[in-house]
Residue, then its C-alpha position, 0 to 999 in steps of 0.5 A: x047186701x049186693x044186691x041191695x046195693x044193686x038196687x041202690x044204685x040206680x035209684x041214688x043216680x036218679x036223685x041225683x039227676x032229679x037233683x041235678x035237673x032241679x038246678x039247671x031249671x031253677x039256677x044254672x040254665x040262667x047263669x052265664x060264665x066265661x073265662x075269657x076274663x082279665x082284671x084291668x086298671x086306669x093306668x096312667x101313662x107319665x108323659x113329660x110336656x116339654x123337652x130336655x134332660x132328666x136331673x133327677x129321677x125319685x122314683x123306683x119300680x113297684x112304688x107306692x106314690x102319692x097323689x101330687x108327689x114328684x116323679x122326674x125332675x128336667x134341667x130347669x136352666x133355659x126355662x129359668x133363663x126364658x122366664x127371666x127374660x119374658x119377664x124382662x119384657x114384660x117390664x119393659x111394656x108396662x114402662x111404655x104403657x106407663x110412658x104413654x099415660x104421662x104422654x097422654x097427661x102432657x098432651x092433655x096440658x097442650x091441648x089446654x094451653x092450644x085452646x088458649x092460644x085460639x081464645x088470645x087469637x080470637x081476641x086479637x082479632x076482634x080488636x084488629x077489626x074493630x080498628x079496621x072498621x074505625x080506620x075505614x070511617x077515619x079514612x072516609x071523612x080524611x081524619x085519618x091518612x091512608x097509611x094507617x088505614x092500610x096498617x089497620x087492614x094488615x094487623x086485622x089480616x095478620x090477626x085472622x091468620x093467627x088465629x086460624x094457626x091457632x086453630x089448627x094447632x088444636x085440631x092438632x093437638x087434639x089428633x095427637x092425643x087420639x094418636x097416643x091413645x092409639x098407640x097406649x092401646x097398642x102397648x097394653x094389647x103388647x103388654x098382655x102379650x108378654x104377660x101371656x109370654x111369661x106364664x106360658x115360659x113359668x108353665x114350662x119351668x113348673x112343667x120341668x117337675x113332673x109329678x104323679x096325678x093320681x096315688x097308686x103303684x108305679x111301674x115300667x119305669x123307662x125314664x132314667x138320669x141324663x136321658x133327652x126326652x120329649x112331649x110325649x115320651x112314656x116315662x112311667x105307668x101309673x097303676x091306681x090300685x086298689x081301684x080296679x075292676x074286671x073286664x069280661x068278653x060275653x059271647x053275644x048269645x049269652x046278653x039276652x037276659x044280661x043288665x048292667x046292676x046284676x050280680x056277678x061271682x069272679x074267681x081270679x086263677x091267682x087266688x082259686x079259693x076266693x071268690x068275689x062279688x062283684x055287679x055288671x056295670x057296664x056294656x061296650x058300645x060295640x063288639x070287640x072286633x069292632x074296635x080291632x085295628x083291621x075290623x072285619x068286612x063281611x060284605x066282601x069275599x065268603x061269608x063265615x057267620x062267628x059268634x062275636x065277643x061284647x067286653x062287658x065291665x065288672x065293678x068290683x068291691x073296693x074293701x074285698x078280700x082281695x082288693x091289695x092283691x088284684x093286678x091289672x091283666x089277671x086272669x079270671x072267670x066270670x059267673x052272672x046270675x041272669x034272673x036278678x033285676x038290672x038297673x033301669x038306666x046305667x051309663x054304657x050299658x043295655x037298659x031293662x029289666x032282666x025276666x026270668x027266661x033262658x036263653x038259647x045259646x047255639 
């Protein structure tokens, strides 16, 4: 029986490494893993607009908050107290612009009564010639005496002033209403100025309630009751879960055959017994050192040769079994079968057709 089981043995460890060498060929040497893996999230940073005191806080850590639900409330009183008085302004220029039209009416009812005046003069005139011209020929043939020729001359001069004074007081009136049509154009170009004074002022006071842009949980709450805060300041992180997907830094040796569109197994440390199916969705547009705060200078001082690290996105199934579990900054590993067909275009991602060759990862 030893002995048979002697002889067993080498060929069982054969089969198996027969076995073992079928999968690499077929399967494994076209699988790439890391573990340098982490589920992440769209988080949302609450941030307020304006500046003052927070009143209420109605929220807590780790809620569930529903899209366009209030999460702080700011001291409203001087934005109450600014809207009031832009809209104050704005009542006031629409009685001016509404002044200028009745202005504008008015001088329309001037210039009329102007253009009768000049119509009288010239009527006036043409008279007072007339009796210039008759008292000129009475004069001549002695019917009439010098003083009244001289009183006709005069009344035809005085008639001509006048009615060059009516004239220019058209003229006048004429300017005068281009004047008041200036000036109306002024107070609308005012009025739409406090107009926009007032919605800026009530987009401050809708601004004092600060409410969630999207569902999910929140958390890092940092704002608290009577705190002073400004534009900017990070009141709450906003997680919207379940919608997160993972992030998986590929040494660049491993993208040769790598396409957005594969297949792709992850395992999250929390949960080892599940495994989820996800699929490639995208490639960072640079490595990862790239985008660090001091990117690396290779042209300068001795040059080491590193493998660099492409983040590269995992879409995750919105219904999976651990889709309400999943926290962004979980660690997990990742596993893409190379030899599927990747998309032939994807955003963000390297476009192709994955072939079914190994790479050579040194």
């Amino acid at each position: 029986m030893r002995t048979k089981i002697l002889m067993l043995v080498p060929l069982l460890v054969l089969a198996l490494g027969a076995y073992g060498g079928w999968q690499w060929w077929h399967a494994w040497r076209f699988e790439q893993s890391t573990d340098d893996a982490y589920v992440g999230s769209d988080i949302s940073l609450i941030s307020p607009k304006i500046e003052g005191y927070i009143k209420e806080v109605r929220v807590q850590d780790n809620e569930q908050v529903k899209a366009g639900q209030t999460l702080f409330v700011i001291d409203d009183s001087d934005f109450s107290a600014k809207v009031a008085q832009a809209a104050a302004a704005v009542g006031s220029e629409e009685a001016m612009v509404a002044t200028f039209a009745t202005r504008h009416d008015f001088q329309d009812a001037m210039i009329n009564q102007a253009s009768a005046e000049v119509d009288a003069a010239q009527a006036e005139l043409d008279r007072a010639q007339l009796d210039q011209k008759r008292y000129v020929s009475l004069v001549t043939t002695e019917n009439a005496t010098r003083q009244r020729f001289e009183t006709a001359e005069a009344d035809a001069r005085k008639a001509s002033a006048a009615h060059l004074k009516a004239q220019a007081a058209l003229v006048a009136a004429k300017q005068q209403l281009a004047v008041l049509d200036s000036q109306k154009r002024e107070e609308e170009a005012r009025l739409l100025q406090a107009r926009a004074t007032l919605r800026l002022a009530q987009n401050d006071l809708d601004n004092t309630v600060i409410r969630a842009p999207v569902a999910g949980i929140a958390g890092n709450r940092a704002g608290q009751m009577g705190q002073y805060v400004k534009p900017g300041t990070q009141l709450l992180s906003l997680v919207p879960l379940p919608r997160v997907y993972v992030t998986a830094n590929f040494k660049e040796t491993q993208l040769t055959l790598m396409r957005p569109g594969q297949p792709a197994q992850v395992s999250v440390d929390a949960y080892p017994d599940q495994v989820i199916e996800g699929r490639v969705e995208s490639f960072a547009p640079a490595s990862g050192a790239e985008f660090s705060l001091l990117p690396p200078d290779n042209a300068t001082g001795n040059f080491t040769k590193i493998v660099q690290r492409v983040p590269v996105r995992i879409a995750l199934p919105e219904n999976g079994p651990l889709s309400m579990l999943l926290r962004p900054g979980l660690s997990v590993t990742v596993s893409i079968d190379t030899r599927a067909e990747g998309s032939a275009t994807a955003e963000g991602g390297i476009v192709g057709t994955a072939q079914a060759k190994p790479t050579n990862n040194k």
